[in-house]
C-alpha positions as CSV (number, residue, x, y, z in Angstrom):
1,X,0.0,0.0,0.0
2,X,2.6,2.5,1.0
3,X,4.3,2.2,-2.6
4,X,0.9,3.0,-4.5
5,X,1.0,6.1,-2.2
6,X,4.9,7.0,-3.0
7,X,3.9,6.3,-6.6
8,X,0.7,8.1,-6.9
9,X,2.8,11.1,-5.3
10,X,5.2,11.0,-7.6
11,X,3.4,10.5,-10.7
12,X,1.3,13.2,-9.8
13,X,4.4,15.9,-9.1
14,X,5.7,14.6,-12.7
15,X,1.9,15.1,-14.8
16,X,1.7,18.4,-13.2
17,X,5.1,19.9,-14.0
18,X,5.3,18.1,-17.3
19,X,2.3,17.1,-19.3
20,X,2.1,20.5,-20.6
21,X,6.1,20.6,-21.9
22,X,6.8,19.3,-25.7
23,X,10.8,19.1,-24.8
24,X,10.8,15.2,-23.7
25,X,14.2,15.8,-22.4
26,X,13.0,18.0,-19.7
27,X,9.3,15.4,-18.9
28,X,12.4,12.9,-18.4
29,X,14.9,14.7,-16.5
30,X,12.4,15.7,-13.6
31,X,13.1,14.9,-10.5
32,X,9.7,12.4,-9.8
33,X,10.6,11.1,-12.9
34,X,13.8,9.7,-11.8
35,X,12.7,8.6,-8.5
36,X,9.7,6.6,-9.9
37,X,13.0,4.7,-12.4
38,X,14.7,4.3,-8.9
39,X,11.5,2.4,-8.3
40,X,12.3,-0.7,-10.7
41,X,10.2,-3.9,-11.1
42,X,7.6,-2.7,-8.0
43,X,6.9,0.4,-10.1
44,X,5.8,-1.2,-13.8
45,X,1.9,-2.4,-12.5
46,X,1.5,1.1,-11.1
47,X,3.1,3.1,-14.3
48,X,0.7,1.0,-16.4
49,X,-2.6,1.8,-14.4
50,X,-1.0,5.4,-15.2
51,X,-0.7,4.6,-18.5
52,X,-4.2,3.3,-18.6
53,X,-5.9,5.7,-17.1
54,X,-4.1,9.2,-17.5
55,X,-1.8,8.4,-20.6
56,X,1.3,9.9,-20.7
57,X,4.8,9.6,-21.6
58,X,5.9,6.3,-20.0
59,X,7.2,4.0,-22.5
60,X,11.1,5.3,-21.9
61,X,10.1,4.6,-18.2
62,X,8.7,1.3,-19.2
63,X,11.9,0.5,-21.1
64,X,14.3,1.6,-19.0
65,X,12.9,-0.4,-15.8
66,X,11.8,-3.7,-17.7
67,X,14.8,-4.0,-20.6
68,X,12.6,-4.8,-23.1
69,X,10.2,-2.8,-26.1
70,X,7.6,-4.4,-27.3
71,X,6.9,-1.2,-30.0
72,X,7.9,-2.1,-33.5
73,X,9.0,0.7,-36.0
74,X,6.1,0.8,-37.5
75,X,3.7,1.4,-34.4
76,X,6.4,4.7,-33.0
77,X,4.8,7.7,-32.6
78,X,1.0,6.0,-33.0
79,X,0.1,6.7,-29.0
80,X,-2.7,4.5,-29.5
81,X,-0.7,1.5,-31.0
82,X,2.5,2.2,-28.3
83,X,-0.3,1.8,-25.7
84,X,-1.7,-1.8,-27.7
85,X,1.6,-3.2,-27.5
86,X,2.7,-2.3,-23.9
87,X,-0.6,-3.7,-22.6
88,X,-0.3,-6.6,-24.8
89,X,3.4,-6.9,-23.4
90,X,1.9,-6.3,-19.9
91,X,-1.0,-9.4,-20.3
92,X,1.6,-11.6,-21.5
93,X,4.1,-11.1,-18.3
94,X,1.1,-11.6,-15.8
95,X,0.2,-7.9,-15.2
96,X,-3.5,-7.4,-14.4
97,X,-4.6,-3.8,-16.3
């Protein structure tokens, strides 16, 4: 329970001072940002409820903490198709969404 909480702080601090920047260097450099990477593993079911339900600009997040990409060429830069393919990822490893 107590890392939903730390999460949902975080995630909040980093939506509010980023969703509205178009520089992904700076959404990725803030400081909730990097804390929720310094998260690992225990952080992935909680950024893709995020994900889910707010949207957002997780999948370097996503990468980053699990290794893998399940995006291929062709679905970058589709939102909707980036979000298909991490949920798909997400089903297959045992995440409920």
């Amino acid at each position: 329970m107590e890392e939903v909480s730390h999460f949902e702080v975080l995630a909040n601090a980093w939506h509010e001072a980023t969703d509205h920047l178009s520089v992904p260097s700076k959404r990725f450099e803030h400081p909730a940002y990097c804390a929720i990477l310094d998260l690992k593993m225990a952080a992935v079911p909680y950024i893709l409820q995020d994900l889910q339900a707010r949207g957002g600009d997780w999948y370097l997040a996503l990468q980053k903490i699990t290794g893998v990409s399940p995006i291929p060429p062709e679905a970058q830069g589709d939102v909707e198709l980036m979000n298909y393919h991490w949920f798909e990822w997400a089903k297959e490893q045992g995440y409920a969404l």
